[in-house]
MARVO-266181 format. One record per residue (C-alpha): residue in one letter; x, y, z; residue number from 0. Coordinates in steps of 0.05 Angstrom, whole numbers, plus 32768, in hexadecimal, padded with zeros to 4 digits. Example, Ala and Ser with C-alpha at 12.3 -4.5 7.8 and 13.67 -1.06 7.14 Angstrom:
! residues 2
A  80F6  7FA6  809C  0 .
S  8111  7FEB  808F  1 .
END
This chain:
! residues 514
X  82D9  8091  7C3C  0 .
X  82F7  8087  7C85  1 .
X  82D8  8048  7C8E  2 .
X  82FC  8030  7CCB  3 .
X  82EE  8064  7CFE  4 .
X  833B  806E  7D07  5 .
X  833B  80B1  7CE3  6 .
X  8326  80ED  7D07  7 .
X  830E  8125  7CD5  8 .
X  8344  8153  7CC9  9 .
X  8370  815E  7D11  10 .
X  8345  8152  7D48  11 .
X  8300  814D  7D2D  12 .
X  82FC  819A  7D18  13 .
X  831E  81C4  7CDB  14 .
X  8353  81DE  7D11  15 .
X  8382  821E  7CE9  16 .
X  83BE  81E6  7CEA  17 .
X  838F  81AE  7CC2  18 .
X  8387  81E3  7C94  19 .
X  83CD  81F3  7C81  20 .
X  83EB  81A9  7C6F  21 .
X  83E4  8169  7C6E  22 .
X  8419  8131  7C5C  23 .
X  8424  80E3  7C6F  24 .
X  8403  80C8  7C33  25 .
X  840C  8077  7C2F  26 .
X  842F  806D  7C6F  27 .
X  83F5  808E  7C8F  28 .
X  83C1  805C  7C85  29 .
X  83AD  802B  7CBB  30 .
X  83C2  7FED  7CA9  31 .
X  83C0  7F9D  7CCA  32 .
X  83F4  7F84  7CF2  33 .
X  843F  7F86  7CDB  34 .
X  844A  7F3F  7CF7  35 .
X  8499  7F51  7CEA  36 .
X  84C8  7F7B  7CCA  37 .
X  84AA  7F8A  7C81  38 .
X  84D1  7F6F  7C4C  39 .
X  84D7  7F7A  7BFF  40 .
X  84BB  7F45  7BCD  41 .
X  848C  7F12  7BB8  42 .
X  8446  7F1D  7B92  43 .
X  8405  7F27  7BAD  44 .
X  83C8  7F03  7B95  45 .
X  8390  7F29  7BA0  46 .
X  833F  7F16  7B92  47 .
X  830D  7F57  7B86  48 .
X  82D0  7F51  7B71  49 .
X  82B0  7F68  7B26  50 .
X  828B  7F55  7AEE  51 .
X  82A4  7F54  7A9F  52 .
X  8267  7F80  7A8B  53 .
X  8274  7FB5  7ABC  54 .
X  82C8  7FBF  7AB0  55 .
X  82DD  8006  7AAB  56 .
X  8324  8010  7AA1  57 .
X  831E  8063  7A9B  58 .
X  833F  8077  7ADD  59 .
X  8302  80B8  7ADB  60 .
X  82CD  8086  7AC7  61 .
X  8298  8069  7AFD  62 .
X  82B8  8028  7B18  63 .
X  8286  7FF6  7B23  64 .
X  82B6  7FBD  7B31  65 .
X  82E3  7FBC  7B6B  66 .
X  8319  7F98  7B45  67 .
X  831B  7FD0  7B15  68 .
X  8316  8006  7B4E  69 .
X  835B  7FDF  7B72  70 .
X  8378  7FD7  7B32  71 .
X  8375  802C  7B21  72 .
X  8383  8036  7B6C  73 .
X  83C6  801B  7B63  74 .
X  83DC  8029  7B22  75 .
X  83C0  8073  7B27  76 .
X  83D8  80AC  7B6A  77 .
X  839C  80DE  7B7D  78 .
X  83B0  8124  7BA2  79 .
X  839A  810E  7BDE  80 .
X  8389  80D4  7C0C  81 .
X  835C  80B8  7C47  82 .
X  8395  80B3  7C83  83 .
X  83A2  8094  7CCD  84 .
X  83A1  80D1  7CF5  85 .
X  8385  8106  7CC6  86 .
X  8348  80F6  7CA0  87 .
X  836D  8119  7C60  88 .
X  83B2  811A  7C51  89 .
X  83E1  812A  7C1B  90 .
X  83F0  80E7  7BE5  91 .
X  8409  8103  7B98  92 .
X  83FD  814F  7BBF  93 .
X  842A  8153  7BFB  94 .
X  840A  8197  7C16  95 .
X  83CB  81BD  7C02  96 .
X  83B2  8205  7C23  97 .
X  8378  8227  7C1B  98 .
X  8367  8272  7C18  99 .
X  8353  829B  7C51  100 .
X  8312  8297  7C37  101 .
X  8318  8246  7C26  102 .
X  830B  824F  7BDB  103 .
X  8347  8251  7BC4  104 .
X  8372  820A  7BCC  105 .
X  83B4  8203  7BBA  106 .
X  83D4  81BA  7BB0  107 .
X  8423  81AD  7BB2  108 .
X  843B  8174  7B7E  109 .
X  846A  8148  7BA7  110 .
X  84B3  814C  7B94  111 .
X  84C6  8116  7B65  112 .
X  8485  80F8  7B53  113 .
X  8490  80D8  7B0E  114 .
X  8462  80B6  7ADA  115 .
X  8471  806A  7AD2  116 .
X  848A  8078  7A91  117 .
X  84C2  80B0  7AB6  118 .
X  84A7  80EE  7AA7  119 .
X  8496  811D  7ADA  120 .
X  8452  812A  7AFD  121 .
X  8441  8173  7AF3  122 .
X  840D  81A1  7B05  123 .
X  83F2  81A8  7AC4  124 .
X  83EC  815D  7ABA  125 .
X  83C5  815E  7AF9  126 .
X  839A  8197  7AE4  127 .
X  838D  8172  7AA2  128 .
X  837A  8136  7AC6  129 .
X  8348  815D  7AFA  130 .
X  8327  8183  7AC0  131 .
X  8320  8141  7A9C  132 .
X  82FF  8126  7AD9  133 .
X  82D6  815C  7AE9  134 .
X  82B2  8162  7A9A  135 .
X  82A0  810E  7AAC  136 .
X  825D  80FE  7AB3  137 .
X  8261  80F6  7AFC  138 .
X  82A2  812B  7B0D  139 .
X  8276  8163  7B27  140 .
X  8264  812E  7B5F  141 .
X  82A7  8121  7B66  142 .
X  82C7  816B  7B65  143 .
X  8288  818E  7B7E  144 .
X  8292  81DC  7B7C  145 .
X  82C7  81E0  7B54  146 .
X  82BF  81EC  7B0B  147 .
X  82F3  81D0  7AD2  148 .
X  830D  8214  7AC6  149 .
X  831E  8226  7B0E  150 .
X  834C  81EE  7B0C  151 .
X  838B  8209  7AFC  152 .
X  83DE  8208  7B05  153 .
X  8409  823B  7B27  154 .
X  844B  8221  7B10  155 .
X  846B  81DA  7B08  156 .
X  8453  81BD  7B42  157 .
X  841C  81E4  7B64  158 .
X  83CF  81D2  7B50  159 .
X  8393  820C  7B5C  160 .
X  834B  81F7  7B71  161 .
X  8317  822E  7B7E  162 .
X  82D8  821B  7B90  163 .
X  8299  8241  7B84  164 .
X  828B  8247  7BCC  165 .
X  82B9  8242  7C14  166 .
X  82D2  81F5  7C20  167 .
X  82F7  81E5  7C5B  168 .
X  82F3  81A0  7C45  169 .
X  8300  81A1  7BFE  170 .
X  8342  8178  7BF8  171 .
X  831B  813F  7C18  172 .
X  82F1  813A  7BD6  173 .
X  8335  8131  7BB5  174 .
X  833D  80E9  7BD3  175 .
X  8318  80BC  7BB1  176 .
X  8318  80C3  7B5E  177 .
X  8352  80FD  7B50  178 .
X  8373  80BF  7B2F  179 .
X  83AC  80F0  7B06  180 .
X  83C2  80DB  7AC5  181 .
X  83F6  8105  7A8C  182 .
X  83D7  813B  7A69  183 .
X  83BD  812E  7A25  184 .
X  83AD  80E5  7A36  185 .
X  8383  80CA  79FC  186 .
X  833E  80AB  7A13  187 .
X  8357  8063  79F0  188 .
X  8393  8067  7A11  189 .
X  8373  8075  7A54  190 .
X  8376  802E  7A69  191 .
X  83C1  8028  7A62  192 .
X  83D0  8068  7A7A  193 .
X  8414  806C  7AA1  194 .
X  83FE  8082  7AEC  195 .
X  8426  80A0  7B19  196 .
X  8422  8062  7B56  197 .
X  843A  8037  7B80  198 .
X  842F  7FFB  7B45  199 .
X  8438  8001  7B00  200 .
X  8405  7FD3  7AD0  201 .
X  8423  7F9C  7AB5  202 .
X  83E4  7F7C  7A8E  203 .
X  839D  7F78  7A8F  204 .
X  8375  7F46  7A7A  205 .
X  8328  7F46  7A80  206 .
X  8324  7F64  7ACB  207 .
X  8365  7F3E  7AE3  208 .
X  83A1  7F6B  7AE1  209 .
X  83EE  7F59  7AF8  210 .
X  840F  7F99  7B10  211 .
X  8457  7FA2  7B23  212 .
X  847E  7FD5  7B58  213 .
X  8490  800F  7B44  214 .
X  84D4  8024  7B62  215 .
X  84CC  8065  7B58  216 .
X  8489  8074  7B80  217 .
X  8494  80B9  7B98  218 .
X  8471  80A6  7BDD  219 .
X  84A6  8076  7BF3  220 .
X  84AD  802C  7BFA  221 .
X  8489  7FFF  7BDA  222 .
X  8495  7FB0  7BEF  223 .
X  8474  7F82  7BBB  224 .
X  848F  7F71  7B7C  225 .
X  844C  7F64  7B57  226 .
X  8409  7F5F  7B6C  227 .
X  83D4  7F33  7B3F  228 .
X  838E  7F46  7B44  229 .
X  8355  7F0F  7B36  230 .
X  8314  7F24  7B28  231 .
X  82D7  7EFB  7B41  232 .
X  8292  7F03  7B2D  233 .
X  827C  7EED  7B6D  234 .
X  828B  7EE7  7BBE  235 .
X  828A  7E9C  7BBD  236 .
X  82AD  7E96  7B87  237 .
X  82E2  7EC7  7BA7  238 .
X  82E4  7EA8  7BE6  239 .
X  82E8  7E64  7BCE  240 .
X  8326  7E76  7BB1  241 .
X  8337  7E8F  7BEF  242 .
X  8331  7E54  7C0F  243 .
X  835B  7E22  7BE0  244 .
X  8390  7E56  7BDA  245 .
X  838C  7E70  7B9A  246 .
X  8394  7EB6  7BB4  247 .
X  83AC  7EDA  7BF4  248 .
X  8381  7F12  7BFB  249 .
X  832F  7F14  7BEE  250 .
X  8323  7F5A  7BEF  251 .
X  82D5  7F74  7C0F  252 .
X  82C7  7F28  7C1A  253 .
X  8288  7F34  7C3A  254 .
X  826C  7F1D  7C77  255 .
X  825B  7ED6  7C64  256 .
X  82A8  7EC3  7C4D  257 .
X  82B8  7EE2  7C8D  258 .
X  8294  7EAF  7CBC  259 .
X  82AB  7E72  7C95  260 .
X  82FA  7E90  7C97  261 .
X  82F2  7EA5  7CEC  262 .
X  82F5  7E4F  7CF0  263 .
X  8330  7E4C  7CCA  264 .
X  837D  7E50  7CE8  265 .
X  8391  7E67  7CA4  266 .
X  8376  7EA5  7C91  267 .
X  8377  7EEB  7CA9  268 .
X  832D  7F08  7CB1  269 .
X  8341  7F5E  7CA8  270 .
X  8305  7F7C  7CC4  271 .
X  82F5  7FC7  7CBB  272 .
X  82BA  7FD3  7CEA  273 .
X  8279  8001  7CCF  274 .
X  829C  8002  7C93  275 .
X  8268  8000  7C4F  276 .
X  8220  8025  7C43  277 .
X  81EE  8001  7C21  278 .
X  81B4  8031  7C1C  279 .
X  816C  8028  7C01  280 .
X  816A  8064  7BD4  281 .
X  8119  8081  7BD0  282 .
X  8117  80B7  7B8D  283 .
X  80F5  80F4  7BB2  284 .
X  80EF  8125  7B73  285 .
X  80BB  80FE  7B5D  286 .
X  8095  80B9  7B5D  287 .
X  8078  8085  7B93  288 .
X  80A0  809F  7BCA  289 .
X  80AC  80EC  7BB8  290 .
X  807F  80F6  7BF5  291 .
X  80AC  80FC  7C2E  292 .
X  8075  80D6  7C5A  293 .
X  8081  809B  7C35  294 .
X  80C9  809B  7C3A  295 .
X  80CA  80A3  7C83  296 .
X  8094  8062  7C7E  297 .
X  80C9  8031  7C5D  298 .
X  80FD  804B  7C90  299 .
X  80D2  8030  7CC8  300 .
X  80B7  7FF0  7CA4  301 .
X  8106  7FD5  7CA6  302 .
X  8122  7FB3  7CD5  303 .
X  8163  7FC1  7CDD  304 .
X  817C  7F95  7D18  305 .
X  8161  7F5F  7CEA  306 .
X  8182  7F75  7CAC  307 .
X  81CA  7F7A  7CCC  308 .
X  81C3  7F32  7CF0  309 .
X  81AC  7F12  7CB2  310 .
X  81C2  7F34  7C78  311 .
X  8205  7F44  7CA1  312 .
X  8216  7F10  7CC5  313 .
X  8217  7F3B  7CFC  314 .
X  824F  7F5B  7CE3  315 .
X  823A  7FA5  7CDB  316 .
X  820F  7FD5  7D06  317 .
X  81CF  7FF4  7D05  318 .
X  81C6  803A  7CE0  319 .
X  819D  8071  7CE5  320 .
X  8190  808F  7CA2  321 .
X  81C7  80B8  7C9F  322 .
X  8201  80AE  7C74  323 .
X  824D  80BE  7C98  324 .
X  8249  8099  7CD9  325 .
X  828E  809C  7CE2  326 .
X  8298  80E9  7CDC  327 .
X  82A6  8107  7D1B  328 .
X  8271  8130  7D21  329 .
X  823A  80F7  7D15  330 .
X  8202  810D  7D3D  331 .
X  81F5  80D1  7D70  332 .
X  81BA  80FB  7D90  333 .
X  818D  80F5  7D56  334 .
X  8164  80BD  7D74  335 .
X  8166  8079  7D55  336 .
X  812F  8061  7D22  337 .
X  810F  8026  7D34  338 .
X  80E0  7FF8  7D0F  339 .
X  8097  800E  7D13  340 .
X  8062  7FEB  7CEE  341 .
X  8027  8013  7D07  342 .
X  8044  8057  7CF5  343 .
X  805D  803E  7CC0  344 .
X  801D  802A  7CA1  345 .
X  7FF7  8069  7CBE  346 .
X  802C  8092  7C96  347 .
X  8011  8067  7C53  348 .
X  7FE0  8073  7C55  349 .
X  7FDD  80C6  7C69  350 .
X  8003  80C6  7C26  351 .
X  7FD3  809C  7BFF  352 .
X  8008  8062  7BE7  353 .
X  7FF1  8030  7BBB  354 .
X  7FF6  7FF7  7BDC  355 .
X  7FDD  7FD1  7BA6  356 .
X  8016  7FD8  7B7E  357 .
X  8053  7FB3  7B7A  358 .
X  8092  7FDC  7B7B  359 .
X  80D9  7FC8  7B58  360 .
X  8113  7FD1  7B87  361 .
X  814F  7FCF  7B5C  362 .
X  8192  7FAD  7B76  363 .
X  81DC  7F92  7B63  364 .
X  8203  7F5B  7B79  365 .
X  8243  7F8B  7B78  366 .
X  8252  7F82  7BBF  367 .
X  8240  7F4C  7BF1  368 .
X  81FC  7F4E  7C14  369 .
X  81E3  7F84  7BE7  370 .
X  81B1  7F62  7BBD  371 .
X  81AE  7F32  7C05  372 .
X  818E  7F72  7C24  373 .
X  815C  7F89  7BE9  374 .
X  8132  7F4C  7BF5  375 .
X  8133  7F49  7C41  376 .
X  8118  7F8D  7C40  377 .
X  80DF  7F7E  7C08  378 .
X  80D0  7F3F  7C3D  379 .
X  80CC  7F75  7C78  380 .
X  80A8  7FAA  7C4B  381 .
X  8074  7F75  7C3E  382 .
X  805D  7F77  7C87  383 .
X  8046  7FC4  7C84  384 .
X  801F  7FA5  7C43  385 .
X  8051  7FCF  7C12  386 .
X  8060  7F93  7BD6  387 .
X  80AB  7F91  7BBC  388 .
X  80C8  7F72  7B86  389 .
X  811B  7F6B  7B81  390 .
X  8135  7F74  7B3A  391 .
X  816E  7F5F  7B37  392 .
X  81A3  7F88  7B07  393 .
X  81E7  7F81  7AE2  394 .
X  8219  7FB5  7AF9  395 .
X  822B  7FD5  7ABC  396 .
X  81D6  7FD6  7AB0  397 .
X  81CD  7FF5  7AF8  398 .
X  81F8  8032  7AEE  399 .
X  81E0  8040  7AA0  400 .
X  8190  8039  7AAF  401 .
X  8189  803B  7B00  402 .
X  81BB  805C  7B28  403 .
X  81A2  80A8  7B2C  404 .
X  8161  809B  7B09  405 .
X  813F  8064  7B24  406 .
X  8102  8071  7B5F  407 .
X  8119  8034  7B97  408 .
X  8161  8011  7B91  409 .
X  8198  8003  7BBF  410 .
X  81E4  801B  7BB8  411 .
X  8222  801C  7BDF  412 .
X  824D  8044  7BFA  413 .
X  8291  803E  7C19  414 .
X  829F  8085  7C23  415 .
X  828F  8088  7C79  416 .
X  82B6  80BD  7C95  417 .
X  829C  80FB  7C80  418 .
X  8250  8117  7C81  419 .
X  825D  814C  7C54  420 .
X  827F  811A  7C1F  421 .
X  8234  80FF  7C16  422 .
X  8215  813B  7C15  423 .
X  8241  8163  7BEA  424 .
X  8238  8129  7BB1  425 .
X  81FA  810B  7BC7  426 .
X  81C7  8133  7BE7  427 .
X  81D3  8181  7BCF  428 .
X  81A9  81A2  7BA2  429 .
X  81C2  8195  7B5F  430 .
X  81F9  8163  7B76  431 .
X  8219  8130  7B44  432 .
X  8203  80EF  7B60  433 .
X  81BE  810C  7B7D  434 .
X  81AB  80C1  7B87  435 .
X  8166  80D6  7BAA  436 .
X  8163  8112  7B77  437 .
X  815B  8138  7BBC  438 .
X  8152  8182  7BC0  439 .
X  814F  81A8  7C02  440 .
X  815F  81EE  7C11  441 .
X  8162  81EA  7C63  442 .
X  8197  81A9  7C53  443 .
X  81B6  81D2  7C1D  444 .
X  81C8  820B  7C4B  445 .
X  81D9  81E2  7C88  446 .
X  8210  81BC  7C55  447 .
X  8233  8203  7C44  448 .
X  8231  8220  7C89  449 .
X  825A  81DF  7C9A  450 .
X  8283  81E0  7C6B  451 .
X  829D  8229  7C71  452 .
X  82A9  8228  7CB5  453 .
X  82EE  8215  7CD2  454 .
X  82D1  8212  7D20  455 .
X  82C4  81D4  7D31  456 .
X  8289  81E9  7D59  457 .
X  8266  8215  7D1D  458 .
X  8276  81D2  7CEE  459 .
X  8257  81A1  7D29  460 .
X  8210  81C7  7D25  461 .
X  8207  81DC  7CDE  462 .
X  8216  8182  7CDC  463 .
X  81DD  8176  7D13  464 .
X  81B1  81A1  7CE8  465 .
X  81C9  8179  7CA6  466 .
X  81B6  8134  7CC3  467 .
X  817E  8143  7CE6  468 .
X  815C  815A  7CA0  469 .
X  817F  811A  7C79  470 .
X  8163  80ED  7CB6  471 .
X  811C  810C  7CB3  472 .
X  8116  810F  7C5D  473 .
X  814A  80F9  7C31  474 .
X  8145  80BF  7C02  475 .
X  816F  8092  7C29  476 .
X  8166  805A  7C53  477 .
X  819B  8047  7C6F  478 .
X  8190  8004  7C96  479 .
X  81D9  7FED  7CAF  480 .
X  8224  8001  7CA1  481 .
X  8245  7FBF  7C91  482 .
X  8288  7FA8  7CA9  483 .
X  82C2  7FA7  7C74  484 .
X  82E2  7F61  7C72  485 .
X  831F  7F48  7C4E  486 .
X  8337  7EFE  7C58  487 .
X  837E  7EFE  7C52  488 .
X  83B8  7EBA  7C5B  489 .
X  83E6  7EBE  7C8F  490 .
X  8422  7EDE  7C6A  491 .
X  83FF  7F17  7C55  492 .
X  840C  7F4D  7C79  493 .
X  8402  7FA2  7C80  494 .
X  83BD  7F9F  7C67  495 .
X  83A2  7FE3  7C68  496 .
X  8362  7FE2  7C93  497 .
X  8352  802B  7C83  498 .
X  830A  8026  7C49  499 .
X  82FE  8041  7C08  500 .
X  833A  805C  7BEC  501 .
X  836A  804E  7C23  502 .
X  8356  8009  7C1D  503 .
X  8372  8000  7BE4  504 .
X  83B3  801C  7BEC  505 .
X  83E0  7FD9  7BF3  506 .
X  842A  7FFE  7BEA  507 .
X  8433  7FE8  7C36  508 .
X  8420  7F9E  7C2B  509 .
X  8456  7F64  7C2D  510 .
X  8455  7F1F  7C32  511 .
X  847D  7EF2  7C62  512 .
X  84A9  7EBA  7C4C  513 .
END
């Protein structure tokens, strides 16, 4: 997920011997807003995030729909590793991790004195129990691809074993995101009140809102607040208007129309993380109205993307190519831009013999701002190559149980931007967890292991200009615009991470002013 562009992949843009070896800095690594003074201890931090009561999922391994749920596990709950300042990977409940000489074998160091909130001890077999658990979840092979439950092992007290079914310079990146570790033998019931081993330890939890409280004993140093309270809103206005009258001090992923209302105010801090969030069209290409790959490169020339980022954006975001990762180094500029074409677009049609006499359901959410926003801009612009669109509209909780993975046209988002081989390990490989396109291609395939099995940067740089020149010319995704990241924020808040995804979330560095 490096969302901001401030993390370089690895040391230097390439898998350099010295990446390899180790990588430490955790929490004090990520990029965070201006100190505005010498930090100081105290205080609670009210925090909006957005979520709805039929999509809460309290299961640290589960499929977080809400964001306030996401923040809430993030905090309570340490993963091995983390998205960082200078590194695009570095060490958070791991401190070190090393690979093989053949980069199957990984081996991750527990960090010295990292303790459960309840006191006991963070060992290698809790984390192994907690990896496995993860891994047999519905969606864990997306989010350990490679690595199968029994090739997760311990060597010791505090030493953790991944081997992967095939060479992965880039495998502890994958450990980022959802390796939320919890003690061994946790009960599924008790999963939602489940001791972590982070920076806050849960107080309560009432229907999305949650009040959590520091943990002094965070093996990754300092922590500032005393509590932080976590509001969840079931919408951006409503979010924002609390913003506004003060009910809170943070609004976490705002969105961009909270941001121009709060750039005329005195009193609030607009954090902006440039080209920060994905918000794809996915096209099904196994099968169904757009399974022909001449119809998917039609809808990726009937958008208009300038449009869609000045109006559904605010102007805060950028123009996208169909490829997901623009922040990865090794984003391939040179693939030439895609612009709207109406005649090719409709020539393309009707090669492929589309019905246009059909109308066809595009499935969306309103679990982030300007994501339903951009479903019916696009049926408007669709509607001018003679292609009829109708937005459904969809719960969460309904969107991941009947749509997401299944469903032939919806949109998604992503925050995860700093790595093209993230996407394509969980999104776009044959056989891949969250196959969202159900996509299958055996050129894209190959170009994904050659890059991930080299450590020259050079070799990794081609095999990824191969991989996104096939995902620009026939995936399943459209991808329109990266939006900016926005949180509004009152004066005395301060050390706001700006890093995305993950690192956004960690708020160990945060304190408040008097």
């Amino acid at each position: 997920m490096n969302w901001n562009r401030r993390q370089v992949l690895w040391a230097g843009g390439g898998m350099g011997a010295a990446a390899l070896l180790a990588a430490c800095g955790g929490a004090n690594d990520a990029a965070s807003s201006g100190s505005g003074g010498k930090p100081r201890k105290g205080g609670t931090l009210r925090i909006g995030a957005l979520g709805r009561s039929s999509a809460i999922v309290r299961d640290p391994h589960g499929v977080q729909g809400n964001e306030s749920d996401y923040l809430v596990i993030a905090l309570v709950h340490d993963t091995l590793t983390a998205p960082g300042l200078k590194d695009n990977t570095v060490g958070r409940l791991a401190t070190s991790f090393k690979p093989s000489k053949d980069l199957k074998t990984w081996r991750f160091t527990i960090a010295k004195g990292a303790t459960f909130h309840d006191g006991t001890p963070v060992t290698a077999d809790d984390v192994v129990w907690s990896l496995r658990r993860l891994r047999n979840t519905p969606a864990g092979a997306a989010r350990l691809p490679g690595i199968k439950p029994d090739h997760i092992t311990a060597d010791g007290k505090d030493t953790v074993v991944l081997v992967s079914d095939y060479a992965n310079a880039e495998l502890p990146s994958i450990t980022r995101l959802s390796t939320f570790i919890v003690k061994k033998n946790t009960s599924d019931k008790d999963m939602a009140k489940a001791p972590g081993a982070g920076p806050f330890k849960l107080d309560w939890y009432r229907g999305g809102n949650a009040r959590l409280l520091r943990n002094e004993h965070w093996h990754g140093g300092q922590v500032y607040l005393d509590a932080i309270e976590v509001t969840m809103f079931e919408s951006p206005q409503a979010m924002a208007n609390a913003m506004m009258s003060g009910q809170i001090d943070v609004a976490s992923n705002a969105g961009a129309v909270a941001a121009r209302t709060a750039d005329a105010r005195q009193d609030i801090q607009v954090i902006r993380r440039p080209n920060d969030m994905a918000m794809p069209v996915v096209m099904r290409t196994s099968g169904g109205p757009f399974a022909d790959p001449k119809v998917r490169e039609a809808m990726k020339l009937v958008v208009d993307r300038e449009a869609m980022v000045k109006q559904v954006l605010s102007g805060y975001g950028t123009v996208a190519n169909d490829i997901l990762g623009t922040a990865d180094p090794d984003y391939a500029k040179s693939i030439p831009q895609r612009h709207r074409d109406l005649t090719k677009a409709e020539k393309l049609l009707k090669e492929a013999q589309f019905d246009l006499s059909r109308t066809y359901e595009l499935v969306t959410t309103e679990d982030v701002p300007g994501l339903a926003e951009s479903a019916t801009l696009f049926a408007s612009q669709a509607r001018e190559a003679g292609v009829k669109i109708k937005v459904v509209k969809q719960e969460s909780g309904t969107f991941y149980q009947k749509t997401w993975l299944k469903g032939d046209f919806y949109t998604n988002y992503w925050g995860t931007n700093d790595s093209l081989v993230f996407f394509a390990s969980k999104t776009m490989t044959t056989g891949s967890g969250e196959n969202e396109a159900d996509w299958s291609d055996k050129d894209f395939d190959a170009a994904y292991h050659k890059a991930i099995a080299s450590a020259r940067p050079t070799a990794r740089t081609a095999a990824l200009r191969e991989l996104q020149q096939i995902e620009h010319d026939a995936s399943g995704y459209l991808l329109w615009g990266m939006a900016d990241g926005i949180d509004l924020a009152a004066p005395k808040v301060h050390g706001l991470p700006k890093l995305p995804g993950y690192g956004r979330v960690q708020l160990e560095n945060v304190w408040l002013a008097t």
